[in-house]
N, C-alpha and C positions, 0 to 999 in steps of 0.2 A: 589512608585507605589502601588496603593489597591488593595487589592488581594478580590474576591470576589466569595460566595458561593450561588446558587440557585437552588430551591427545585420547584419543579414542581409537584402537584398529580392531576390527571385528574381521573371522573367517568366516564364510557365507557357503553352507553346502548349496549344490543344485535348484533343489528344491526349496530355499529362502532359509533355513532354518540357519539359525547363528550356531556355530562348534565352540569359536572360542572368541574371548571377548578381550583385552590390555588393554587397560586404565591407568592415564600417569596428570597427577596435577600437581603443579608448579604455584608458591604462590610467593607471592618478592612483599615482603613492606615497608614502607616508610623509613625504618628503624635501623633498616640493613640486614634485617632477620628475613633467611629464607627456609622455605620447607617443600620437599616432594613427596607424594605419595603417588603409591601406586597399587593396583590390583590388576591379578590375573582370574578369571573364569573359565573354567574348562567343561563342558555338557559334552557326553558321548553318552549318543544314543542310539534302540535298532527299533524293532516294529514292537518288542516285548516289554522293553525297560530300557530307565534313561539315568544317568547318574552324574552329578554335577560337584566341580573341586573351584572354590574357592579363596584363593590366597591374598593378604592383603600384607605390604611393607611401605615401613612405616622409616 
């Protein structure tokens, strides 16, 4: 069974709105086989438009 760890760190404007989100999960098996992933989210937005980057490594 993998036992797995994940770390979440969010930026939080003022106003609650999340800017930017790092995603990293760890996972260990049994077998001695391990794997990280991670993603980055980026939203920058104003009162007219909002536009969001997505990156994910593997």
């Amino acid at each position: 069974m993998p036992r797995y760890q994940v770390v979440v760190k969010r930026i939080v404007s003022s106003n609650g709105k999340i800017i930017a989100e790092a995603k990293s999960i760890a996972s260990a098996y049994s077998n001695g086989k391990s794997e990280i992933n991670q993603s980055i989210s980026v939203t920058l937005s104003s009162d007219s438009s909002s536009s969001t980057s997505i990156s994910n490594f593997n």
